[in-house]
N, CA, C and O atoms as a DFTB+ gen file, in Angstrom:
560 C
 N C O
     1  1       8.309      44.050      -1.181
     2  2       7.328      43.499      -2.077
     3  2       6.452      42.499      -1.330
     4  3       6.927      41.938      -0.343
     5  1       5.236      42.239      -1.719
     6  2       4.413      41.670      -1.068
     7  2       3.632      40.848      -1.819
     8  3       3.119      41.353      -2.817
     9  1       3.359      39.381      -1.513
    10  2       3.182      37.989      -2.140
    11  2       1.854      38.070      -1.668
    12  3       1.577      38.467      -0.536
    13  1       0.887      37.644      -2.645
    14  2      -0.322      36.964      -1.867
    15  2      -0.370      35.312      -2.623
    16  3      -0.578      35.058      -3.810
    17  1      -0.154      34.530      -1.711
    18  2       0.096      32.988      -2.259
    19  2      -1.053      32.407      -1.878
    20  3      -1.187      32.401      -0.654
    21  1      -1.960      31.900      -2.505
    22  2      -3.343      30.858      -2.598
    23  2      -2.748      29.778      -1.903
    24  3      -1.638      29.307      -2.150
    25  1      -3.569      29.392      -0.985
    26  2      -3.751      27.940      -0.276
    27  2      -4.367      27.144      -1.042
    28  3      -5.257      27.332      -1.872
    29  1      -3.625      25.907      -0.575
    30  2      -4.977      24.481      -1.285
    31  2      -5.331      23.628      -0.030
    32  3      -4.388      23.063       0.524
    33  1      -6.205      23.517       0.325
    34  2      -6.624      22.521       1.421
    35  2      -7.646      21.367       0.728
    36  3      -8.808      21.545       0.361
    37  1      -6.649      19.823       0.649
    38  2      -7.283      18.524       0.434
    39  2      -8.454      18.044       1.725
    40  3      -7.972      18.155       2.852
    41  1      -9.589      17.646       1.686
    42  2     -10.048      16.769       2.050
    43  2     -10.752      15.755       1.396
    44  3     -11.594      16.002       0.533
    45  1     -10.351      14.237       1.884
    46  2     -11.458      13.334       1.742
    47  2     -12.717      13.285       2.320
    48  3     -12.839      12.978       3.506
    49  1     -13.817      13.595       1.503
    50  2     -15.090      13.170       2.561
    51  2     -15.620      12.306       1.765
    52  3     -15.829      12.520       0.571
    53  1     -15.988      10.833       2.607
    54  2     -16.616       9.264       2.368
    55  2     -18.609       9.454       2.589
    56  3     -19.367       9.249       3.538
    57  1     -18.746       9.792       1.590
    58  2     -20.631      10.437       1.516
    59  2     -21.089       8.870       1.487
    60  3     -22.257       8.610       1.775
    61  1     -20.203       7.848       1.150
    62  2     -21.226       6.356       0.724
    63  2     -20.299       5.383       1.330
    64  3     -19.325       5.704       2.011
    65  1     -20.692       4.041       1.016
    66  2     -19.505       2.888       1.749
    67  2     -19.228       2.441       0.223
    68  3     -20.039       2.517      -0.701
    69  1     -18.121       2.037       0.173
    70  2     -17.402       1.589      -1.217
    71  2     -18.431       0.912      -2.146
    72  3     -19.399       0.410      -1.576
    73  1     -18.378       0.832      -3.348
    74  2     -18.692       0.379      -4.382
    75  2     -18.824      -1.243      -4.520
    76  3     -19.803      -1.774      -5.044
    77  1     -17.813      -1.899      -4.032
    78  2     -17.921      -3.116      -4.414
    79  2     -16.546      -3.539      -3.952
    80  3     -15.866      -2.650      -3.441
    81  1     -15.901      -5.029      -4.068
    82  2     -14.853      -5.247      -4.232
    83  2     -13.983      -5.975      -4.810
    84  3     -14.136      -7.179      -4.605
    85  1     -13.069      -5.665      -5.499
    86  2     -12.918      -6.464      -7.021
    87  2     -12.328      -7.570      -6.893
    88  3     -11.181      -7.145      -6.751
    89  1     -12.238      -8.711      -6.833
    90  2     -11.643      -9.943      -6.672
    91  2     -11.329     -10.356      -8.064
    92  3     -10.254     -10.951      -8.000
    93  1     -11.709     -10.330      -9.167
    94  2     -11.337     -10.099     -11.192
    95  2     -11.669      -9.495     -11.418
    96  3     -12.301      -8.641     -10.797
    97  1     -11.328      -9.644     -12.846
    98  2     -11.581      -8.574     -13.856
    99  2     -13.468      -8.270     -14.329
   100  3     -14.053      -7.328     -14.864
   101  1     -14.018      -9.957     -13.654
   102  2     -15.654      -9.723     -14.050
   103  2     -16.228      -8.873     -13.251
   104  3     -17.105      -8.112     -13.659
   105  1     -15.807      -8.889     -12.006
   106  2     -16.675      -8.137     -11.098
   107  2     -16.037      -6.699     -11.778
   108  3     -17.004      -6.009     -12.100
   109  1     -14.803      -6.028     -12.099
   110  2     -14.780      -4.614     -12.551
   111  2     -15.591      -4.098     -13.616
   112  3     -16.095      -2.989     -13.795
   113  1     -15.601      -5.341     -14.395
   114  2     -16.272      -5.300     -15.932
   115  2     -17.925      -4.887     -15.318
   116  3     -18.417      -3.810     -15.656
   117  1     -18.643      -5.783     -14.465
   118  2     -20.095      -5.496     -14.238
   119  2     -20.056      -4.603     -13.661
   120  3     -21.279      -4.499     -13.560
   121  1     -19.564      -3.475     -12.945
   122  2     -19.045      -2.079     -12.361
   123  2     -19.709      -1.282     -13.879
   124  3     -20.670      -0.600     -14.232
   125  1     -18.401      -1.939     -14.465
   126  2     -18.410      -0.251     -15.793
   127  2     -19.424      -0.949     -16.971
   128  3     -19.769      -0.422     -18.029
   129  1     -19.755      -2.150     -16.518
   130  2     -21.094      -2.351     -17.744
   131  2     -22.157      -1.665     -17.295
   132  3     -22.872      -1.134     -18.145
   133  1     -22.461      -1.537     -16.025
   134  2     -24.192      -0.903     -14.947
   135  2     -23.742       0.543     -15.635
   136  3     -24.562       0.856     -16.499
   137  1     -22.716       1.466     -15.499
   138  2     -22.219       2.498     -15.562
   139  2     -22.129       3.023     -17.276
   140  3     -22.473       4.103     -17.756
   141  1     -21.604       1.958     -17.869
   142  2     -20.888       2.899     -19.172
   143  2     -21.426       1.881     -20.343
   144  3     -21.062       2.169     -21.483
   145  1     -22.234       0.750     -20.187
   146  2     -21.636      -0.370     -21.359
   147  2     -22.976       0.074     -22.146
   148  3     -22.963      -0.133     -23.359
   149  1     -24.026       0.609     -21.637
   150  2     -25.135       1.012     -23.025
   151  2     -25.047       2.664     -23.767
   152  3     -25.833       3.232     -24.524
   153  1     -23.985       3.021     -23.287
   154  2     -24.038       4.632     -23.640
   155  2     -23.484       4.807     -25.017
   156  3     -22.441       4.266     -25.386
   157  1     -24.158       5.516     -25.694
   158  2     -24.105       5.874     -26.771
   159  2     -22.763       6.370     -28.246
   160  3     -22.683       6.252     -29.469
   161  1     -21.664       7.132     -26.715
   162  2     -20.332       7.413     -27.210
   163  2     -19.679       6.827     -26.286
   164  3     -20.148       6.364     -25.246
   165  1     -18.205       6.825     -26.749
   166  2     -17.423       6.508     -25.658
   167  2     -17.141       7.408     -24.805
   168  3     -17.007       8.630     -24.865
   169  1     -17.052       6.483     -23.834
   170  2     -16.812       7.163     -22.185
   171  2     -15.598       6.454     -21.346
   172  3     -15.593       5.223     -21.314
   173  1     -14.818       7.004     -20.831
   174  2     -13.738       6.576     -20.141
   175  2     -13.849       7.005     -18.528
   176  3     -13.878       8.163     -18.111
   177  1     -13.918       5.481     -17.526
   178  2     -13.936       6.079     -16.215
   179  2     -13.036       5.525     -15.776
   180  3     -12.385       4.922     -16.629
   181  1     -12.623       5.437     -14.620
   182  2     -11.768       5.263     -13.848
   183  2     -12.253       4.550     -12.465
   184  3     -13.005       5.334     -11.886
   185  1     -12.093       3.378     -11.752
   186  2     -12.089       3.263     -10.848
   187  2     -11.076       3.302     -10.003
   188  3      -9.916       3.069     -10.345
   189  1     -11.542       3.686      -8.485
   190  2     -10.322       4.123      -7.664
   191  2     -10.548       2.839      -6.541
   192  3     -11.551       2.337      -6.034
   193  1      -9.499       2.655      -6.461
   194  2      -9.691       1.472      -4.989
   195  2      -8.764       1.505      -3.843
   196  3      -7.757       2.205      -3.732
   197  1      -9.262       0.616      -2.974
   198  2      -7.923       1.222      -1.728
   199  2      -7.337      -0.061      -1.883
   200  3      -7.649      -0.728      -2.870
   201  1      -6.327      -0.614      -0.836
   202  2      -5.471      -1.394      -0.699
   203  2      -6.021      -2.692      -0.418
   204  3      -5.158      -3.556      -0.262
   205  1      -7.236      -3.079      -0.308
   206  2      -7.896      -3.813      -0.251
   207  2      -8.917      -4.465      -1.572
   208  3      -9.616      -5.475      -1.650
   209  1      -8.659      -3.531      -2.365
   210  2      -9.644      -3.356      -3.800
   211  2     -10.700      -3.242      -3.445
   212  3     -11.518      -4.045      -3.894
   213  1     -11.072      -2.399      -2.668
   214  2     -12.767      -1.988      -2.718
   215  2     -12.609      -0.785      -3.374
   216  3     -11.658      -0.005      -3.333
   217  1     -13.969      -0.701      -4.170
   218  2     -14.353       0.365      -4.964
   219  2     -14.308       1.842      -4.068
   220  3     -15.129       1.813      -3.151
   221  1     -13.710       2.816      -4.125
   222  2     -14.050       3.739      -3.119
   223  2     -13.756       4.646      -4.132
   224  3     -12.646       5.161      -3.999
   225  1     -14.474       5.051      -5.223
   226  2     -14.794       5.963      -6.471
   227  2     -14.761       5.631      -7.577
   228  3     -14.197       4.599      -7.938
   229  1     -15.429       6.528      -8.446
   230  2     -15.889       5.718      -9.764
   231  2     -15.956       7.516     -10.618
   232  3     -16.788       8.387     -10.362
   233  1     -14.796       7.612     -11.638
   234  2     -14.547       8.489     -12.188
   235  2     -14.832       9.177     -13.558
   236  3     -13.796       9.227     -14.222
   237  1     -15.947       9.743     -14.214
   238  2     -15.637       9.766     -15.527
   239  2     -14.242      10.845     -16.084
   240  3     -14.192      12.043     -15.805
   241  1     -13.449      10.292     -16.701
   242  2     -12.760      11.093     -17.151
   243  2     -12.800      11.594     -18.685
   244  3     -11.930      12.365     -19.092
   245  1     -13.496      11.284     -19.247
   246  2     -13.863      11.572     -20.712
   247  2     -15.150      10.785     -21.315
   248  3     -15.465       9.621     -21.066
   249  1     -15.949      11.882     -22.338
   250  2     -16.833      11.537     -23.269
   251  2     -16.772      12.070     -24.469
   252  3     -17.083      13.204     -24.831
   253  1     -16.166      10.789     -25.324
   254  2     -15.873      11.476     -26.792
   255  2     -17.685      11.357     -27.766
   256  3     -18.831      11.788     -27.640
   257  1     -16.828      10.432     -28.744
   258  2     -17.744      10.402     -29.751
   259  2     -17.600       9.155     -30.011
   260  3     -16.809       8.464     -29.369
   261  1     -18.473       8.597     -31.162
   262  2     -18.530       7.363     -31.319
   263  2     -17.493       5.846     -31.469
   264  3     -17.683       4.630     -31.502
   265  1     -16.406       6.737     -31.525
   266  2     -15.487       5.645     -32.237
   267  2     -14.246       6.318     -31.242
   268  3     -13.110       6.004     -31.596
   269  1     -14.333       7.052     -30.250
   270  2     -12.978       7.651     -29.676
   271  2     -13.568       8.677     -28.780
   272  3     -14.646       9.225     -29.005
   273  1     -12.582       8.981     -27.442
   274  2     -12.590       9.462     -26.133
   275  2     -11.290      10.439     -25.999
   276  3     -10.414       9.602     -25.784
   277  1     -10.752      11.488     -25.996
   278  2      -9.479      11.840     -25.970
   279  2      -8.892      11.706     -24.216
   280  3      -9.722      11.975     -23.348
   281  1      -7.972      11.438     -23.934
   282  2      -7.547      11.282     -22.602
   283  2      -6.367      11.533     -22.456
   284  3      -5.536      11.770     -23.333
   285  1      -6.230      11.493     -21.302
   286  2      -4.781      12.332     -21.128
   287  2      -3.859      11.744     -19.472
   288  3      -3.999      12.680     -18.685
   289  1      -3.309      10.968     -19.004
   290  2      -2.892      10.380     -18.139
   291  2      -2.952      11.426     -16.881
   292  3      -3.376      11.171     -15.754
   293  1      -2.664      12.100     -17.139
   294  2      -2.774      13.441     -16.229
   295  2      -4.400      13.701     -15.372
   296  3      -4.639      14.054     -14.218
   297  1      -4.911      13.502     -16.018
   298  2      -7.160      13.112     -16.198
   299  2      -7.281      12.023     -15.279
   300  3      -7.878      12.143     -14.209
   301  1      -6.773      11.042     -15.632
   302  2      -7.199       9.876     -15.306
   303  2      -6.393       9.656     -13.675
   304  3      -6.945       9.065     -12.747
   305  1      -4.906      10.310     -13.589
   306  2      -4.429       9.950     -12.015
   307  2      -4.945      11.351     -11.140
   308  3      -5.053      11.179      -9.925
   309  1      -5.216      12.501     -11.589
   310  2      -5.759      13.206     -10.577
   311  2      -6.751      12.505     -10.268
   312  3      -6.189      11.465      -9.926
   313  1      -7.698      12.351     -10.158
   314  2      -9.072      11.443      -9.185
   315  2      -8.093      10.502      -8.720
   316  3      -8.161      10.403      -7.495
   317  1      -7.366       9.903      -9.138
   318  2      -6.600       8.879      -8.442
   319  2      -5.466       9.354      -7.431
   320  3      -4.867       8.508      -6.766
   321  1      -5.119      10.954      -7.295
   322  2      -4.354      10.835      -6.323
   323  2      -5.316      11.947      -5.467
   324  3      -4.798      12.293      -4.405
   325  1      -6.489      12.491      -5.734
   326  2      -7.221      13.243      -5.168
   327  2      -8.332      12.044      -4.262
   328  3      -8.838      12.578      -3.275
   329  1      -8.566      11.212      -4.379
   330  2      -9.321      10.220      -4.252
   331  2      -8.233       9.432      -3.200
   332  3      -8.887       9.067      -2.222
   333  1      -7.242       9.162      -3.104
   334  2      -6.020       8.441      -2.099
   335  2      -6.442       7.110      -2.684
   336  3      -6.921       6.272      -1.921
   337  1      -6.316       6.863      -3.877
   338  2      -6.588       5.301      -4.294
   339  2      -4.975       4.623      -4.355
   340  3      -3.908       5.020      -4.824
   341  1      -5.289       3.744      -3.830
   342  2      -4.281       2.437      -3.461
   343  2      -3.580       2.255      -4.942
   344  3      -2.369       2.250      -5.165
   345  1      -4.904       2.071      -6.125
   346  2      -4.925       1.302      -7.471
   347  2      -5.615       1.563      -8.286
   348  3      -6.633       1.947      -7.711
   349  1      -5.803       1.634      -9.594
   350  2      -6.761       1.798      -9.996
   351  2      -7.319       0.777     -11.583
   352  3      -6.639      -0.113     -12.094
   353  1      -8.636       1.228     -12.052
   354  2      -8.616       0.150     -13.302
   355  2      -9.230       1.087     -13.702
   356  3      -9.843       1.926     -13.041
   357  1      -9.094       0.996     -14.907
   358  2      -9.781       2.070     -16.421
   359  2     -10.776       1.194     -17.141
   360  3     -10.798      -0.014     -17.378
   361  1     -11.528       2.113     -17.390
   362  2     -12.811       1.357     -18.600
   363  2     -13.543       2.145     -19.079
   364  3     -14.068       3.051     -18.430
   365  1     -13.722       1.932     -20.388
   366  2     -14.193       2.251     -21.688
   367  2     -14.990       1.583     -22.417
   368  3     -14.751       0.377     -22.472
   369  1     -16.164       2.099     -23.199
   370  2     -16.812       1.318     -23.568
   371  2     -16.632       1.638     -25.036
   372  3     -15.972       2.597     -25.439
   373  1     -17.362       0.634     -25.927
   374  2     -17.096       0.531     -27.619
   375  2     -18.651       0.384     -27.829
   376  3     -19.151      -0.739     -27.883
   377  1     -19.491       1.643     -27.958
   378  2     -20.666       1.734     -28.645
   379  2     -20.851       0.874     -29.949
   380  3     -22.007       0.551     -30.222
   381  1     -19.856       0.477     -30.767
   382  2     -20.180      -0.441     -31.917
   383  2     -20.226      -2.015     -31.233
   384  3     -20.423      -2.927     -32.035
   385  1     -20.108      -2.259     -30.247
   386  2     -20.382      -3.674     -29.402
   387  2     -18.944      -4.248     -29.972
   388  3     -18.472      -5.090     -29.209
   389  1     -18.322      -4.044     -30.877
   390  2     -16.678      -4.876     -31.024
   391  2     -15.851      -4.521     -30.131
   392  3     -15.517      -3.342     -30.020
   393  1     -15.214      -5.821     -29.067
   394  2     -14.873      -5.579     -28.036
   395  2     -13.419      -5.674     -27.838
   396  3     -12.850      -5.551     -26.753
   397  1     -12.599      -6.013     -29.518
   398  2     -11.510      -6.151     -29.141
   399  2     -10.679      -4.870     -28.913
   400  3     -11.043      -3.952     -29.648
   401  1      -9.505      -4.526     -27.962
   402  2      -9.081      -3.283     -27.979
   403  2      -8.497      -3.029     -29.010
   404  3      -7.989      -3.899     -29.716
   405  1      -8.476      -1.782     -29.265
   406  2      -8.195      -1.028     -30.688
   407  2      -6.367      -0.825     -30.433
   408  3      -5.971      -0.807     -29.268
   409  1      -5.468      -0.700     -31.443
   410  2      -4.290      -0.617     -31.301
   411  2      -4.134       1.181     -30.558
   412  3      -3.030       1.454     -30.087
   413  1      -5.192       2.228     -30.507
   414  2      -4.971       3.049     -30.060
   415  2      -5.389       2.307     -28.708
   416  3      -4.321       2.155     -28.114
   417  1      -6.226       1.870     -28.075
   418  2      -6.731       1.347     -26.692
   419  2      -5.142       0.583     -26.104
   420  3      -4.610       0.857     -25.028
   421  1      -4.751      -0.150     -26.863
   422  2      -3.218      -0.582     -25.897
   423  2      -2.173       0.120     -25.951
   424  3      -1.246      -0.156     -25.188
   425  1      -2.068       1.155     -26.828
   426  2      -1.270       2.696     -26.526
   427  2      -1.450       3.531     -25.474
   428  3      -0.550       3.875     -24.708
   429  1      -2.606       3.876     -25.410
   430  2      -3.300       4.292     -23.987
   431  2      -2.913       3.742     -22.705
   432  3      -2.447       4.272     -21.696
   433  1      -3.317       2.179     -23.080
   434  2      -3.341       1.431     -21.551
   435  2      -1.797       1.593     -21.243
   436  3      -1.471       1.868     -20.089
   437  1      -1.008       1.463     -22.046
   438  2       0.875       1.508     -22.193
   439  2       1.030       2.718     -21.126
   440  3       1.520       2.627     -20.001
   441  1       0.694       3.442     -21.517
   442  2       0.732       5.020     -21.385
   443  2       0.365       4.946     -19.850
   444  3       1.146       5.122     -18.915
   445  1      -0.563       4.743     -19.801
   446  2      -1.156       4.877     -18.183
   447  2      -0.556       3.641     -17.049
   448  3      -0.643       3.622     -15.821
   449  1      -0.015       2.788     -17.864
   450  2       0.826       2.018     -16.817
   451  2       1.970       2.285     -16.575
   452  3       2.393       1.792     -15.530
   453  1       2.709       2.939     -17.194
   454  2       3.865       3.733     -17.443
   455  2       3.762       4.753     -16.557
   456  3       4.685       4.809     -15.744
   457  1       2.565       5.917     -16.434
   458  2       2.468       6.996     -15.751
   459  2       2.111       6.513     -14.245
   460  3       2.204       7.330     -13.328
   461  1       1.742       5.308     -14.021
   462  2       0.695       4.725     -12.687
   463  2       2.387       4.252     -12.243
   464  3       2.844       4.828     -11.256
   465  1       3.120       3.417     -12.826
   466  2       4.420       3.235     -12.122
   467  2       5.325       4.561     -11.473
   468  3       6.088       4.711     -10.519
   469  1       4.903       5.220     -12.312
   470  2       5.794       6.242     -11.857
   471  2       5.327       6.842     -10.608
   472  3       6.151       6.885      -9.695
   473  1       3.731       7.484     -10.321
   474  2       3.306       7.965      -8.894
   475  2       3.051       6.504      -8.327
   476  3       1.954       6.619      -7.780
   477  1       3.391       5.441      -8.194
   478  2       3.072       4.539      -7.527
   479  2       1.538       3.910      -7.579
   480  3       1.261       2.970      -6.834
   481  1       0.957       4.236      -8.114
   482  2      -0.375       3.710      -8.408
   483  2      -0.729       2.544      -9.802
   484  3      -0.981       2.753     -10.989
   485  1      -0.637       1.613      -9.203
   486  2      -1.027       0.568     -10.559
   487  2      -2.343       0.899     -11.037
   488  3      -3.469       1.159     -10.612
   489  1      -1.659       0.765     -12.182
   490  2      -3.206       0.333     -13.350
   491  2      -3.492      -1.215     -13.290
   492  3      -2.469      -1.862     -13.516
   493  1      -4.533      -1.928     -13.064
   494  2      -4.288      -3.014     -12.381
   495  2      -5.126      -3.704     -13.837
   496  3      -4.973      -4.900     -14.084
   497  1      -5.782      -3.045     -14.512
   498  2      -6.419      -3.693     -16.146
   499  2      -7.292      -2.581     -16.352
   500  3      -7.885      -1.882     -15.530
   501  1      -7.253      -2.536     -17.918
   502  2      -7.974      -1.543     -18.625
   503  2      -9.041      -2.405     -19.419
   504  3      -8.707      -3.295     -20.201
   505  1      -9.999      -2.154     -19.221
   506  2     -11.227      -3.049     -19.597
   507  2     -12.680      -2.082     -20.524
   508  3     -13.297      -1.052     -20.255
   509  1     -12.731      -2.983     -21.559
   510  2     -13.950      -3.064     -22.976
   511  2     -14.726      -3.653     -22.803
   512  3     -14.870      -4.875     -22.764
   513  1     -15.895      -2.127     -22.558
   514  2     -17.058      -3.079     -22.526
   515  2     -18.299      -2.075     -23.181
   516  3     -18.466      -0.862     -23.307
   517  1     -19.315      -3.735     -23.630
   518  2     -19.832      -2.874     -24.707
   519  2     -21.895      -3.126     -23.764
   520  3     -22.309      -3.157     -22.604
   521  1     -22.501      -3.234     -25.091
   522  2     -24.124      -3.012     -24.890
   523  2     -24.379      -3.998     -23.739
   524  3     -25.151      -3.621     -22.857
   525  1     -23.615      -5.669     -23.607
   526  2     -23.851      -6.510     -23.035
   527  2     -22.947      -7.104     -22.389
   528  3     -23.074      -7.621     -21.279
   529  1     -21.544      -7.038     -23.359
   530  2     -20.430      -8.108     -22.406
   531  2     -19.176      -6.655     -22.582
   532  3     -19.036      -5.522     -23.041
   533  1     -18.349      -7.996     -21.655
   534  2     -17.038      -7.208     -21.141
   535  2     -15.895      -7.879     -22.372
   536  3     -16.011      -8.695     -23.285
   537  1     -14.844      -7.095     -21.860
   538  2     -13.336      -7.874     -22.378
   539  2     -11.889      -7.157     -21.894
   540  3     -11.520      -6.204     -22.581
   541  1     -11.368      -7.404     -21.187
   542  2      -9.926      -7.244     -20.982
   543  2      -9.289      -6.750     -22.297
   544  3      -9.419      -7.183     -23.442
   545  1      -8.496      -5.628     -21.766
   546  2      -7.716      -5.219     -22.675
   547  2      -6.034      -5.173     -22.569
   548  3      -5.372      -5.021     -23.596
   549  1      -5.443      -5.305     -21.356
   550  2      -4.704      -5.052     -20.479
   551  2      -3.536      -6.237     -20.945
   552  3      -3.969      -7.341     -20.612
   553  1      -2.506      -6.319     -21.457
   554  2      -1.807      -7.283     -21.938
   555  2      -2.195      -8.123     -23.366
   556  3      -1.542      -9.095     -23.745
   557  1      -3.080      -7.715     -23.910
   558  2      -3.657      -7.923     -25.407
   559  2      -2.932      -7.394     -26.204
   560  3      -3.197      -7.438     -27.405
């Protein structure tokens, strides 16, 4: 009998020099405010960073609808282990400008710190941000 088995061949290729580098939570927040904080529905991205916290990708992993994004932990760490990120931080924005996280938003963040312990990749804060400002969600 005779197998034909598909290859996968990974490469990284670096097209830009990192994004930025996060020293708090403001500098991530002005990241995904330039990016996500005037858009219309919600959107969930992902930043990827190396061991240093520089930005070295910037992920969308979902665009719902006005009030909700569906996601799936699985979404959010592929770019993160396809990407070789050190760490990463999540952000979402709240088209109604109310910035506190929603009891589904710290289910989520639960979820993905839970899944980030497990491949070794921290979720380092999951961050709300809306038309103008930011807000931490991450231990709320």
């Amino acid at each position: 009998m005779k197998y034909n088995i598909s290859t996968i061949k990974l490469s990284l290729i670096r097209d830009s020099e990192p994004l930025g580098n996060i020293q708090n939570p403001t500098d991530a927040a002005e990241i995904a405010q330039l990016y996500i904080g005037d858009a219309d529905r919600e959107h969930l991205i992902v930043l990827l960073l190396d061991v240093k916290h520089n930005v070295t990708g910037l992920h969308t992993v979902s665009i719902g609808h006005l009030s909700a994004a569906l996601i799936h932990p699985r979404e959010v760490f592929k770019a993160a282990i396809l990407g070789n990120a050190a760490a990463i931080i999540v952000a979402h924005n709240h088209p109604s400008g109310n910035l506190s996280p929603s009891e589904a938003d710290k289910a989520t963040t639960e979820r993905l710190v839970k899944a980030g312990e497990l491949l070794d990749i921290p979720v380092l804060d999951h961050i709300v941000v809306g038309a103008a400002t930011a807000n931490r969600s991450r231990g709320n």
